[in-house]
Each structure stands twice: as C-alpha cells, then as structure tokens.
C-alpha positions as CSV (number, residue, x, y, z in Angstrom):
1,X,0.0,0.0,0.0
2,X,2.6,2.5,1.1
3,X,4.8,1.9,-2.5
4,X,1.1,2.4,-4.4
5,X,0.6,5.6,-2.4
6,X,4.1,6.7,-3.8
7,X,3.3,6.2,-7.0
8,X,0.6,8.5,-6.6
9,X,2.9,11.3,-5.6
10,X,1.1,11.0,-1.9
11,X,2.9,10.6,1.2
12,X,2.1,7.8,3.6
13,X,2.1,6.8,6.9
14,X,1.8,3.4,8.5
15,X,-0.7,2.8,11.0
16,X,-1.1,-1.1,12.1
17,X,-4.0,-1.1,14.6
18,X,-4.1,-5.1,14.7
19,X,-1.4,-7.5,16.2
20,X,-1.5,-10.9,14.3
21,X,-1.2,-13.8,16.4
22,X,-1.0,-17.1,14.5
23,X,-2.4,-19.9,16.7
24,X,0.0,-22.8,17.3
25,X,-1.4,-26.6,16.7
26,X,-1.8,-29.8,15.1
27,X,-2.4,-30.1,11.0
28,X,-5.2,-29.0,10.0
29,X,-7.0,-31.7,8.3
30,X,-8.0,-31.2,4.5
31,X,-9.2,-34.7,3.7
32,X,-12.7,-34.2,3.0
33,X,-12.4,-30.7,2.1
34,X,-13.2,-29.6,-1.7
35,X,-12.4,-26.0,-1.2
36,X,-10.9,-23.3,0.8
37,X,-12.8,-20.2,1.9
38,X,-10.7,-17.2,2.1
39,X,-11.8,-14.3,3.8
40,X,-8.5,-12.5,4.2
41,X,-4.9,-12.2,3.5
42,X,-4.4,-13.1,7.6
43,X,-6.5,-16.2,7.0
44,X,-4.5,-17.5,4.1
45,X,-0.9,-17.1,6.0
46,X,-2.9,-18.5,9.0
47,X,-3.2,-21.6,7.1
48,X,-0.4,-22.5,5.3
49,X,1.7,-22.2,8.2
50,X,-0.5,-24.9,9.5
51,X,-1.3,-26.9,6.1
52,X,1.5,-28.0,3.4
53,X,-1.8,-28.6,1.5
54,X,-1.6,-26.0,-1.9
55,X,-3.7,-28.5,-3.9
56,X,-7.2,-27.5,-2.8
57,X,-9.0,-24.7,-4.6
58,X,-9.2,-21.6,-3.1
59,X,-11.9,-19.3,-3.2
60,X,-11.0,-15.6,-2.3
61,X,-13.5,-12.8,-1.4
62,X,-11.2,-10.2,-3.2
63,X,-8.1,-9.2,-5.5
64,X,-5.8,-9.1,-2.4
65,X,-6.9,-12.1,-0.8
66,X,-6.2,-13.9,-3.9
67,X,-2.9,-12.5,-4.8
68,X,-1.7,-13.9,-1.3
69,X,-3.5,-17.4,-2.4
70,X,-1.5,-17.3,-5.5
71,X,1.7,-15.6,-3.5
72,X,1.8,-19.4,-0.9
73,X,1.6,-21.2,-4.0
74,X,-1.7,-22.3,-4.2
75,X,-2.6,-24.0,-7.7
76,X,-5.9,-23.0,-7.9
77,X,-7.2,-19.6,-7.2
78,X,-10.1,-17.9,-7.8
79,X,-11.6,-14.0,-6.7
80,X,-15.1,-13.1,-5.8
81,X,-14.1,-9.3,-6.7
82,X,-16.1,-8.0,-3.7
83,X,-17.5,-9.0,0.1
84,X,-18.7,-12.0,1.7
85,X,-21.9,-12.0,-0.1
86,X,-20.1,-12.0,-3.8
87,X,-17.9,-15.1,-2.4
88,X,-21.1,-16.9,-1.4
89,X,-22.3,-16.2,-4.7
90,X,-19.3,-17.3,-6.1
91,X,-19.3,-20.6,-4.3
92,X,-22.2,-21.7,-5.7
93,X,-21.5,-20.7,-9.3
94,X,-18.6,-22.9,-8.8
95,X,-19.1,-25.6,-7.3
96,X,-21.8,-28.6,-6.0
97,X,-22.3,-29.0,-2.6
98,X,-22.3,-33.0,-2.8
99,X,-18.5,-32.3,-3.6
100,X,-17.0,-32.3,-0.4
101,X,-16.6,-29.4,2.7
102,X,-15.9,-26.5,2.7
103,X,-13.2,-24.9,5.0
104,X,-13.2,-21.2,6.2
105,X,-10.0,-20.1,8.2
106,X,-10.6,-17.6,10.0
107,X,-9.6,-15.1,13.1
108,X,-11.5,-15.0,16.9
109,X,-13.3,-11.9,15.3
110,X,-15.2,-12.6,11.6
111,X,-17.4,-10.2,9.7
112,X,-20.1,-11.2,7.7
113,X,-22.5,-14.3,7.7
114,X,-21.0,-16.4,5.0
115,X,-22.2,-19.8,7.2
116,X,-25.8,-19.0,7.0
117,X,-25.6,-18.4,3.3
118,X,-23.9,-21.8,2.2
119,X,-25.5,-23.6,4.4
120,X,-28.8,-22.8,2.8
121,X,-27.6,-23.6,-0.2
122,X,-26.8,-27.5,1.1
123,X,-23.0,-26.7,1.3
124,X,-21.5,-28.4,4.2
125,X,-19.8,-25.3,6.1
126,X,-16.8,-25.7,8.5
127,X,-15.0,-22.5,10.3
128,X,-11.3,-23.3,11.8
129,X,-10.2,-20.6,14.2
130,X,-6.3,-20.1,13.5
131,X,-5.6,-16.6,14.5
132,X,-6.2,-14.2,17.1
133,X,-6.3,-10.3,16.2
134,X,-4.9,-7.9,18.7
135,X,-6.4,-4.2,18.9
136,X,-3.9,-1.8,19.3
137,X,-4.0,0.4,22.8
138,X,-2.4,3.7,21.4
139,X,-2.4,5.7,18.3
140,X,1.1,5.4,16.7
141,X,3.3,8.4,17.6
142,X,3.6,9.8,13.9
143,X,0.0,9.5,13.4
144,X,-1.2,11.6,16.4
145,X,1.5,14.0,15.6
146,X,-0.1,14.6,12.2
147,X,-3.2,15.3,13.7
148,X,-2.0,17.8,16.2
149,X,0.1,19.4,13.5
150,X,-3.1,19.5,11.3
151,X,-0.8,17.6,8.3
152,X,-3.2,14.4,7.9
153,X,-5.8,15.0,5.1
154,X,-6.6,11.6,4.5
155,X,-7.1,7.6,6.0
156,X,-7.4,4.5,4.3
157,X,-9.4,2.3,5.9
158,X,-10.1,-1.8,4.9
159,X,-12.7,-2.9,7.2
160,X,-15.0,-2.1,10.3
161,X,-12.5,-3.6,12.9
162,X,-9.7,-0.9,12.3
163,X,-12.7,1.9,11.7
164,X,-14.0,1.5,14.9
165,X,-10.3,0.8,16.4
166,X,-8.9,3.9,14.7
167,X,-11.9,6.2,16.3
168,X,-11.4,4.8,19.5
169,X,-8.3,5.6,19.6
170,X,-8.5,8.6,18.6
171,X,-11.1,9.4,20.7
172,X,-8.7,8.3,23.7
173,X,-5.9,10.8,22.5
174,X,-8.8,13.4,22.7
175,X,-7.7,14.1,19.3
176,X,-11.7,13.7,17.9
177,X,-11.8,17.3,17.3
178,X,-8.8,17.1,14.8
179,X,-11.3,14.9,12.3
180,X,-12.9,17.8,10.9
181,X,-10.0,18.5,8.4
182,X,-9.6,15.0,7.5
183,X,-11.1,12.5,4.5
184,X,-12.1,9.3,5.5
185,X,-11.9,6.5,2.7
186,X,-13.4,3.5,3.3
187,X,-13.3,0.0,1.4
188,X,-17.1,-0.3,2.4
189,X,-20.3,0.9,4.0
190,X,-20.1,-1.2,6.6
191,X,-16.6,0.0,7.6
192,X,-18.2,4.0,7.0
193,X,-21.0,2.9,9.3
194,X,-18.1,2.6,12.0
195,X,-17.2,6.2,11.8
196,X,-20.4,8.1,12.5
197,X,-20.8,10.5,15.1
198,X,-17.6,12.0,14.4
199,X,-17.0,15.1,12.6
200,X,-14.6,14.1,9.6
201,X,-14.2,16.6,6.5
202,X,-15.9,13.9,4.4
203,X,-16.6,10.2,4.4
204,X,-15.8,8.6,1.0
205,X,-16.8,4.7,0.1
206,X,-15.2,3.1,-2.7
207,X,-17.5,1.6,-5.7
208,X,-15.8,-1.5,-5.3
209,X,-14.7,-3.3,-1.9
210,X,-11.5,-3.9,-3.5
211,X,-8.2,-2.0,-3.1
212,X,-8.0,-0.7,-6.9
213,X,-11.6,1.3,-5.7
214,X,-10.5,2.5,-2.8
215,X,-6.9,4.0,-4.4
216,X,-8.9,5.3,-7.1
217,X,-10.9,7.8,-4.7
218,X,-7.7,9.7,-4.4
C-alpha cells in the first residue's frame, strides 16, 4: 500500500492497529475438504503455516486475498471481486455441494455471515479458528503527531474492525476534534458505518470493496 501511495505522488504513513497472532497446533486436516474459503490475506498465511496442503481450490473474497493465495503457492485460485456475499455467490456458481466441505480459516473476530448463506444452499460449512487479532491500545506516535500538527488530510481504511479501532483511539488521544480537516476512505459501507458520530471533513466509500476502488478515490 505504502509503494502504491508513492506512485501516486502521496505521502504515507503506517498505522497497524491489529497485532497478528497465529495460533499454534496440530495439522489442519483437509481430507474431505473440496475448497478453501478465504476471507482475508491473515486467513490465508494463517493456514499454510498450519497446512502444506496447496492442492485445494481456493476461493478468495477479493483481488488481495487472492494475490496472497496465488503468493503461498496455491494452484488454484479464484476472486469473488467483492465482500462475503459476492464469495457466497461465487461458491455456488462454482461448485456442488455433494463435492465435499468446505473450509473457512478464520480469526476469533469474523465479519459477515458467509455460514448461514452456504449452508442454505446445502454446502457443508466448516470454520477453523487459526488466529487471534490484537487491537492496538495507542495511536502510533507519527500519526497523532499529524493530527495535532493538522498535516493528515486523509485515512485508508479496509474494514469495520480498524474503523471502529482507529476512532477509539482517537477518541482516547482526545484528538476527535482534529477529524474535521480530515477524509475518510473506506473499502465499504459497513466500515463507514463505524465512523459516525464524528466530525470528519468527508466520508468517501469506494465503488468497489476492493483496493484498486479504494486508491482510485484519491
């Protein structure tokens, strides 16, 4: 993200607001399983690190999810192109659910209802817990020093977990008041819906849940 930012001509600065931590165990067992559900980049290096397994398809809610598919090696990759309801939709376009399990790695927190969905569709459905996302406590030093220096015009932000961490934290700086000179881009509604009650400059959604849309709003 920051080296597409530079290509821009726009400065960046790196906020993480979630700790990764990949939980430790046995194999995960694939025998059954006739395709992975992918619902993020953290869920596909969640796996392989506890699966040699690159054989199975792999089903990827967007671009970025599936260019880390395709980065571990995977074989057989395909994009939904959008959210969790696109991937359902693209699951059943694809695939029969007499052919075998399907297999959803995921973190402690998941958005979306992509269970419900396949499960009405006969698909048998199976989640795998195999990492744990950490909130950070504090703003990161550069970033609060933009705000109170008024030089932040913009944030990126992917999804409703770091929304609503980035305004808390914010909040907790008592920095909230600094918002008003600042553009909020967001992947998503849902992550937009995260930021009301606070006084940005603007709230911006891209046309696509994808990274291409959201880069192309600046």
């Amino acid at each position: 993200m920051m080296a597409l930012l530079a290509a821009q001509g726009i400065e960046g600065v790196l906020a993480p607001l979630l700790d990764i931590e990949y939980i430790v165990g046995e194999a995960v067992d694939t025998q059954d399983i006739q395709a992975l559900l992918f619902t993020s980049t953290n869920g596909v290096r969640a796996f392989v690190k506890r699966s040699p397994d690159r054989s199975l398809l792999a089903l990827c809610v967007g671009d970025r999810t599936a260019a880390q598919a395709k980065a571990e090696n995977f074989t057989a990759v395909q994009s939904a192109q959008g959210n969790v309801e696109d991937l359902a939709t693209l699951v059943k376009a694809t695939l029969e659910p007499k052919g075998g399990a399907l297999l959803h790695p995921v973190g402690t927190n998941v958005a979306g209802d992509l269970s419900a969905d396949l499960q009405a569709a006969g698909f048998s459905y199976r989640r795998i817990v195999l990492y744990t996302a950490h909130k950070a406590q504090v703003l990161p030093k550069t970033v609060s020093q933009f705000l109170q220096t008024g030089d932040l015009e913009g944030v990126l932000l992917y999804s409703p977990r770091t929304a609503q961490a980035f305004s808390k934290l914010v909040l907790r700086a008592h920095l909230g008041h600094t918002l008003h000179q600042i553009t909020a881009y967001c992947l998503s509604p849902a992550v937009a819906d995260q930021l009301l009650g606070l006084e940005w400059k603007s709230i911006k959604i891209a046309a696509q849940p994808n990274q291409d849309a959201l880069l192309a709003l600046l």
